[in-house]
N, C-alpha and C positions, 0 to 999 in steps of 0.2 A: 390392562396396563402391565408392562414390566421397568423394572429400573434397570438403569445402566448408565455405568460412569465414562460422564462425554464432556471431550474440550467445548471450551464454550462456542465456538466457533460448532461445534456439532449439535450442539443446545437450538444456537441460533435456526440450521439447515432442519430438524426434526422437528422442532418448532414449523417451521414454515408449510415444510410436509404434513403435518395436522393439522394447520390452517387449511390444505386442500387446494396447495399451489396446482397448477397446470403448466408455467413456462418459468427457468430460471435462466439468466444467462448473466453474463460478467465478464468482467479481465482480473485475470492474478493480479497479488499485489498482498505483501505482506501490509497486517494483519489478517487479513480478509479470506486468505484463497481456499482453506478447507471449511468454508462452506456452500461453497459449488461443490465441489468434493464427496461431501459427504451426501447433497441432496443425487447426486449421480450414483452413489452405493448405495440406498436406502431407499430413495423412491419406488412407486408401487404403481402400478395403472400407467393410461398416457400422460407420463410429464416427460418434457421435453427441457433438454439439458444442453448449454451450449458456452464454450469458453469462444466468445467473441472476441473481432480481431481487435476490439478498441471498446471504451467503457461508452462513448458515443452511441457505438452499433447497438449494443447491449441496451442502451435505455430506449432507443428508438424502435427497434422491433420488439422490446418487450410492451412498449405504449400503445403499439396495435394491437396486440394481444390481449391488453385492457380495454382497449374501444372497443372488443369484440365480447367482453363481460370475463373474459378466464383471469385468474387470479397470478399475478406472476412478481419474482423476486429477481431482483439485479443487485448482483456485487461488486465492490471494489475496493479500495483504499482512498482515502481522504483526499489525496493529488490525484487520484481517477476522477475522483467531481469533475474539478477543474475542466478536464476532458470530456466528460459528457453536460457540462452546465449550458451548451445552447439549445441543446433539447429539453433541458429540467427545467429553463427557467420559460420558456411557452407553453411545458404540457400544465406548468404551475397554471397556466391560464384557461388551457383548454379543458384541466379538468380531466378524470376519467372516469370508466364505467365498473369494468369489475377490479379488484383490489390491489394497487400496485403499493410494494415496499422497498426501498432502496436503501440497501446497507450501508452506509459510509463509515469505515472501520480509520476510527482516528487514531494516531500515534505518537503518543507523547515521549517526549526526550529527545527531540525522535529518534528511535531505536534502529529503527530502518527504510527511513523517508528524507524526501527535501527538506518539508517544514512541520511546523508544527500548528498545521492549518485545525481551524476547528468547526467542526460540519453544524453544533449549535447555531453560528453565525451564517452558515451558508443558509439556513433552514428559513432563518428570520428575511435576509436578504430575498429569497426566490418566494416566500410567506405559505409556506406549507409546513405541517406540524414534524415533530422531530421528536422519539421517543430516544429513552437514553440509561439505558439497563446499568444495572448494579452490580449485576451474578452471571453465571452460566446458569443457575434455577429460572430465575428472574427474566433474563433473556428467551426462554423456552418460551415461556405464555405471555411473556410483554410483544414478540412477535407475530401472537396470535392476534390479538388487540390491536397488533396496528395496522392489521390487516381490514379488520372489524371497523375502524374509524374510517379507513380510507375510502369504503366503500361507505358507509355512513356520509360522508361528506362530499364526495367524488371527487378526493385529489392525492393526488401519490405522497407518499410520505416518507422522510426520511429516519435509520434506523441507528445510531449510533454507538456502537459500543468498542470503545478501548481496547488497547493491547492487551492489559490485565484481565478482560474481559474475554474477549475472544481468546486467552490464552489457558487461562485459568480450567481446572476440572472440580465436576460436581458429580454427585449420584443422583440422577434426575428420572421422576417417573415419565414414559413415554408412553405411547399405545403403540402397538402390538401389527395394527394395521392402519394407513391412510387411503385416503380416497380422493382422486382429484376433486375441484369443484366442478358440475354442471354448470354451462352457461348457454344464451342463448343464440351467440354470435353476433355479430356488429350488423349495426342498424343504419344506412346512410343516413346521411342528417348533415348539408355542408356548414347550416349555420351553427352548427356545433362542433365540428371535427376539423372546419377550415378556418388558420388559423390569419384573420383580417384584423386591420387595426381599428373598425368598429365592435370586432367581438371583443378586440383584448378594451377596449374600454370598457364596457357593458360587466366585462368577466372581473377587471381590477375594481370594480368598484361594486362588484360584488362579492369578492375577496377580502376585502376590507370590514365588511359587514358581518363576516363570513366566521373570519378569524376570533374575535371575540365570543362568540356562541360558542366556539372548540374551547378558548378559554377558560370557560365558563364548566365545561363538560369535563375538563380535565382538574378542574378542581374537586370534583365527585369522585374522580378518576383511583383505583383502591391501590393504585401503588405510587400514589403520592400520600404520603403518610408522615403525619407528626407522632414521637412519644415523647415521656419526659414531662415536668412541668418547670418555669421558673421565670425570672427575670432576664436571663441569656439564652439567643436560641442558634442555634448552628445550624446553619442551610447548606445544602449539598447535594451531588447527587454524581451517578457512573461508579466509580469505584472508590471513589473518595467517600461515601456513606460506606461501605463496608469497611474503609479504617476506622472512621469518626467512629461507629456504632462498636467498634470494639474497644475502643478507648473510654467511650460513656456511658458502658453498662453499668460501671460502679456510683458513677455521678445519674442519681431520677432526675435529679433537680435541674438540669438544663435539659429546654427543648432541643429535641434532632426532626430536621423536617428535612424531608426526601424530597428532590422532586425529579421527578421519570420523565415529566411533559416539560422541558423547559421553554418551546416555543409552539404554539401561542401558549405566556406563562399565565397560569391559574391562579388569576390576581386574586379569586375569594376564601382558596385554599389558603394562600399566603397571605392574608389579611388576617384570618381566624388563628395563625401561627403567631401572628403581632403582638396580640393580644395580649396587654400584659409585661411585655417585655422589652428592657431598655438599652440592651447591646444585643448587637446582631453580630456574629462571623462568617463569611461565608468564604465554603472550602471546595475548591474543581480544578481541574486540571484546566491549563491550557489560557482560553480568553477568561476573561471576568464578567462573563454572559449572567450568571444567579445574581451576581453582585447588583450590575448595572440594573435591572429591573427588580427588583429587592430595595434597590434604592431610590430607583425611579417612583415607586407604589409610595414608600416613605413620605416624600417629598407631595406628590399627589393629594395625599390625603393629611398633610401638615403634622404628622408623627413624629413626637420627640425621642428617637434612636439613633444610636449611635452605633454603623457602620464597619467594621471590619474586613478587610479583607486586599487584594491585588491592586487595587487602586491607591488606598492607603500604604500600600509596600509593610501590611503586616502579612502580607504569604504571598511568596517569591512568582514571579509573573512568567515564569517558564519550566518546561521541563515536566518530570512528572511528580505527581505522589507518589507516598511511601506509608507506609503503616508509622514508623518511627517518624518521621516529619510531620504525618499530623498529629501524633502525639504530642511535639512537642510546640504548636503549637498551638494545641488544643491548654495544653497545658499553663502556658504564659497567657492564654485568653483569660482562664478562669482562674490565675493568678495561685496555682496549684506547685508545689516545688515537684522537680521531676523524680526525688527520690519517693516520696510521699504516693505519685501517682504511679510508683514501679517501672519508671521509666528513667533505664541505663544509656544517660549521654554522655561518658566517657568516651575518649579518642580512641579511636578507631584506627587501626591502619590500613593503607591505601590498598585497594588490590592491583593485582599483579596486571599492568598494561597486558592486553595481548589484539593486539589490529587487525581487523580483519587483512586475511591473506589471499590472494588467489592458489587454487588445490591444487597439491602437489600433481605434473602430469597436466595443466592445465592447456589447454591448446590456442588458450587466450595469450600465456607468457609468450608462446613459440612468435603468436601473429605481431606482438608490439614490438618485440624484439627484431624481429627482424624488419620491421621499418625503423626502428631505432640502429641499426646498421646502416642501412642502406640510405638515411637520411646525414649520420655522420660530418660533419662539419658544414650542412648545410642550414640554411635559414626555413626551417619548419615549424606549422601549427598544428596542435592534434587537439581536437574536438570529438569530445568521449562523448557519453549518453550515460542512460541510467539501464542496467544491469551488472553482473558480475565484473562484467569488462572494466565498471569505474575504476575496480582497486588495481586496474594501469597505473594508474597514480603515485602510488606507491614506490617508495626506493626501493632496488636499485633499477626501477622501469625506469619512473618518474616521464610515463607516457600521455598521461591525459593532462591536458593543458582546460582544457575549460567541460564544467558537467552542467548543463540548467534542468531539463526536464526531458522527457522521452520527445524523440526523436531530432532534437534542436541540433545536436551538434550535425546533422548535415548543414543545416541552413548555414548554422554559424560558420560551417568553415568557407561558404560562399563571403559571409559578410569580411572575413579576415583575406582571401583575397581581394575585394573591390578595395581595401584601402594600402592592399601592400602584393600589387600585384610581382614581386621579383621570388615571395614567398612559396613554400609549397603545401597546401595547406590538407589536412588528412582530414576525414573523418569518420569515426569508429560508430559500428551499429551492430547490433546481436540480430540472427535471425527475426525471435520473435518480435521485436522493435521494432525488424524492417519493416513489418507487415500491421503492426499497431501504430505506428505515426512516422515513419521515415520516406514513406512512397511519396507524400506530396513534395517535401523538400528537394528529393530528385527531381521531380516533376521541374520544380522553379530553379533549381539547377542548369538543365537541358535547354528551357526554354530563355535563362535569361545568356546564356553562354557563358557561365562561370568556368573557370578551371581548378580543379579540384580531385582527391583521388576517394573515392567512397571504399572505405572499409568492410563488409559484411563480414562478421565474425558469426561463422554460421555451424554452430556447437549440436542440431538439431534438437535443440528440447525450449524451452523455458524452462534456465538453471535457478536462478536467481530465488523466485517464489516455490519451487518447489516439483519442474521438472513437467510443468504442465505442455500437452499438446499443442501446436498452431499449428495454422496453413502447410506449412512446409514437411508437417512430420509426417502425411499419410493416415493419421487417427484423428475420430472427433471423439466429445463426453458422452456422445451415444452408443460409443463403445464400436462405431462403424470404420471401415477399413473405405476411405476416400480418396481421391487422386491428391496426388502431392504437388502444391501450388512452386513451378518455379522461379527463385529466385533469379536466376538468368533470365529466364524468357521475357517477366517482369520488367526487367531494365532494358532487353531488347526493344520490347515493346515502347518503353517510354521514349527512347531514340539515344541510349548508351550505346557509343559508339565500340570503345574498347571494354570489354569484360574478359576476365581471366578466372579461373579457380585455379585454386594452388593450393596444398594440404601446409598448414603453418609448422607439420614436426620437419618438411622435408628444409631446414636454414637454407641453403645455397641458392634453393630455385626460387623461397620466397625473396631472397632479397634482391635476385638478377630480373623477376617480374614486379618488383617493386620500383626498382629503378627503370627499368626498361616504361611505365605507365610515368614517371614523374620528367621523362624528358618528352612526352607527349601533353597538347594542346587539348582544352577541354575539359568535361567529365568522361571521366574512366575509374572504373568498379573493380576490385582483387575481389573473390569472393573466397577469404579461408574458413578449407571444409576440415572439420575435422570434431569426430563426437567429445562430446562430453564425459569427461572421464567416471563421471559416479552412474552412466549408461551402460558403461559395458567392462567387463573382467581385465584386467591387465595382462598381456601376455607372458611378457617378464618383469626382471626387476633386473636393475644393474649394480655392480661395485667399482670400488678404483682399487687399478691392480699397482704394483711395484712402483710404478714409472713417474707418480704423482711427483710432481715438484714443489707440492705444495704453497703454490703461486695463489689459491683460492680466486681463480677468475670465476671458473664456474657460480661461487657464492655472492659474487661482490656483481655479476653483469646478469644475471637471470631470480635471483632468490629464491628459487625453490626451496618449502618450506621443507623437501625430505634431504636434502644437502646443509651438514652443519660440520661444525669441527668439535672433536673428542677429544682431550687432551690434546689439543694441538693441532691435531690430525683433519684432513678433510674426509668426514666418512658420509654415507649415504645411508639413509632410515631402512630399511628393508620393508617395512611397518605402511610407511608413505611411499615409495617410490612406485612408480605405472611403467615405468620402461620406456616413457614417450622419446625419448633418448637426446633432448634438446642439451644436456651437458654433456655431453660427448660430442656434439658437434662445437661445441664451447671450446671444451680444452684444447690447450695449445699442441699436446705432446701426447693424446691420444690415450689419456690414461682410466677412462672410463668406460667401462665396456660391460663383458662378460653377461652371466645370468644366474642369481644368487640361487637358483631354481637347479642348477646342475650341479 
């Protein structure tokens, strides 16, 4: 063994790699994406590593992989469920063989997500077990275990750990060396792997039976843990036990009861917690999942306690924890003054707003921009998506007219012309998008005869989570140099009539091929090429010489975050600036130029 200090997110992937994984695959997706990552730089033996085009693909060929006995891990982010829940919620039924774990990396606040879905609930809905770590420590070996159950049980299970969690570092002991698992390979068998709607009866109602016996075993389970003794017991678990537990070291007297296994909950672990005690609180992020069966077991067994917690609206039903918020109300539970318990609620002042911006140089500004020209006193809709591209949105774009989930804004800007066909309706897509959920909507584009101009803002990377490979970039996680999937030939293929690429720094030509597709019938595709500025060195930088007039168009129609005014002055950051040279084609009078480099 050696130690070494790993984001939890590293905990989770070196974890799994002692487990004795064999196949990992995934879709990026902040919290989530370095632990593909890291099981891609650390793996040892044949394991096979793959950033899938969709969290779909990823669960589906990881599920063969399990029918065939090898042990395998799939990542994503909490709204990747969503994406791959029509294969989660039948293999719930069909069961597997060697050991599958599904990370569902949730994100409270949310910090950088749609919602603030909570994978607890999905766990219960699809009735597979759901483990739900505390630490980057805890996370290491609680993923070992839910490897050990799944295949105990034969069903995939899901792994839940928070922002704070995945984010957080530890000094955690590792080993030194992993070993795939042996397995024996998959055994036909159709009345087991084919999925009928006599098996799924046979299998739900063995499921059912099924689930309580895990109950049962997870209340055994050694990291679900009470200390403490008293008449109050505070229930919790994720990362909210790591505030609570710091707050009630000085208090023995109140029980803290953990719980890691919240679905199937360990109704005898939390009965033996009862015991005794006449107020309950219970503290989690997100839904009110501890509460509601916490209360549920109460009621069941005719317990006179009294309840605390998100239903009652004594702790706030959104958003996240904080070390200081549940102090303070850990504090008003046990009727403790917050001075007494060393706890400073004095006001606080606000911190300093700062929005996310799109990067200085950004080749996304060039692409919105210049359909926000070329669109100019007409009747336009722009239908963004989810990646960096969102923050179009933002003044002084104010490009993205509607955002719901990966890849919709194609669909949706079908749906905005069938009810206003005199419109012209846009929509924006990042490479990697194209190829993770935006192919079908063109597909129902072509086919239904919409008219519409599809966007691809084709930056070559996945910026967004963290710069990851797809289809299109010529690299896979196996570290393999693969032909590069095109995005042209793609839309050819589908029966996209006009396709155009056009570089979005070049203004003039993107908005004369802007216009030039907006007075054509149909689907028609711009595809702006142009990389990613934190991919590649900037060449130059530029200044504004003499000539400025000081008119600030350039800051007021593109906001690039390296153009600001200094005393008065329009100056340019040297620090931010790439040279992409979109304010120079801005200004009226030519006054931006040169190369701060000479």
């Amino acid at each position: 063994m050696k130690k070494d200090y790993l984001m939890g997110n590293g905990a989770i992937a070196l974890g799994a790699l002692a487990a004795g994984i064999n196949l990992v695959s995934g879709y990026p997706g902040t919290p989530s994406s370095e632990i593909l990552e890291t099981v891609s730089k650390y793996k040892q033996g044949d394991v096979h590593v793959e950033w899938s085009v969709n969290e779909k693909a990823a669960l589906e060929l990881a599920a063969s992989a399990s029918y065939a006995g090898a042990r395998t891990l799939v990542t994503m982010k909490q709204v990747g469920l969503n994406v791959a829940s029509d294969p989660l919620m039948s293999l719930a039924y069909v069961g597997v063989k060697g050991g599958m774990v599904i990370v569902s990396a949730d994100d409270p606040g949310p910090i950088s997500s749609q919602t603030e879905q909570d994978t607890r609930m999905f766990a219960s809905f699809c009735r597979i077990p759901v483990f739900d770590p505390s630490s980057p420590e805890e996370a290491f070996s609680m993923i070992q275990d839910a490897f050990d159950y799944s295949e105990k049980y034969k069903t995939p299970v899901l792994f839940r750990p928070t922002t704070r969690v995945c984010h957080a570092y530890a000094s955690i002991d590792i080993p030194e060396t992993t070993t795939p698992k042996l397995y024996d390979g998959f055994v036909k068998d159709s009345k087991r792997w084919v999925i009928f709607p006599k098996l799924s009866f046979m299998n739900h109602a063995m499921i059912e039976k099924r689930n309580p016996l895990i109950g049962d075993d997870f209340s055994t389970y050694s990291k679900n843990i009470v200390t403490g003794s008293g008449k109050k017991a505070v229930f919790t678990g994720g990362i909210s036990y790591a505030y609570a537990k710091e707050y009630l070291q000085d208090y023995p007297e109140v029980k803290l009861c953990k719980i890691s296994t919240p679905y199937p909950f360990p109704e005898k672990f939390v009965l033996s917690c009862l015991e005794g005690v006449d107020e309950v609180i219970c503290l989690e992020e997100l839904s009110p999942f501890i509460e509601a069966e916490v209360t549920k077991l109460i009621g069941k067994h005719r317990l006179n306690i009294k309840v605390y917690g998100k239903e009652s609206g004594y702790v706030k039903t959104s958003g996240e924890n904080s070390a200081d918020y549940v102090a303070k109300v850990l504090s008003d539970f046990l009727k403790i003054p917050s001075q007494e318990a060393g706890i400073y609620l004095g006001d606080m002042p606000d911190l300093p707003v700062r929005p996310p911006v799109l990067c200085a140089g950004c080749p996304h500004r060039a692409s919105f921009y210049a359909v926000k020209k070329a669109m100019e006193g007409k009747n336009a809709y722009f239908c963004g998506d989810i990646g960096c591209y969102t923050l179009g949105n933002a003044m002084p774009l104010d490009m993205v007219d509607t955002c719901l989930c990966m890849g919709a804004g194609i669909t949706m800007a079908q749906g905005f012309h069938w009810v206003d066909k005199e419109g012209t309706c846009f929509a924006f897509v990042g490479d990697s998008t194209f190829f993770a959920s935006g192919m079908t909507g063109i597909v129902n584009a072509v086919y239904n005869e919409a008219d519409m101009i599809l966007c691809v803002l084709d930056n070559s990377t996945t910026a967004m989570t963290g710069h990851q490979p797809h289809p299109g970039t010529g690299k896979n996680m196996m570290g393999d140099i693969v032909d590069k999937i095109s995005i042209e030939h793609i839309l050819e293929g589908m029966g996209v009539k006009k396709i155009v690429t056009v570089n979005p720094l070049d203004l003039n030509k993107s908005v004369e091929v802007i216009k030039d597709c907006a007075s054509l019938p149909g689907v028609k595709a711009i595809i702006f090429k142009s990389p990613c500025i934190a991919l590649f060195k900037p060449e130059k930088k530029l200044c504004i010489s003499d000539k400025c007039i000081q008119c600030k168009k350039c800051i007021r129609e593109i906001g690039c975050p390296a153009i600001s005014t200094v005393k008065g002055k329009v100056t340019i950051n040297e620090d931010l600036c790439t040279g992409c040279g979109l304010c120079s084609q801005v200004c009226p009078v030519n006054a931006i130029g040169g190369d701060l480099d000479e």
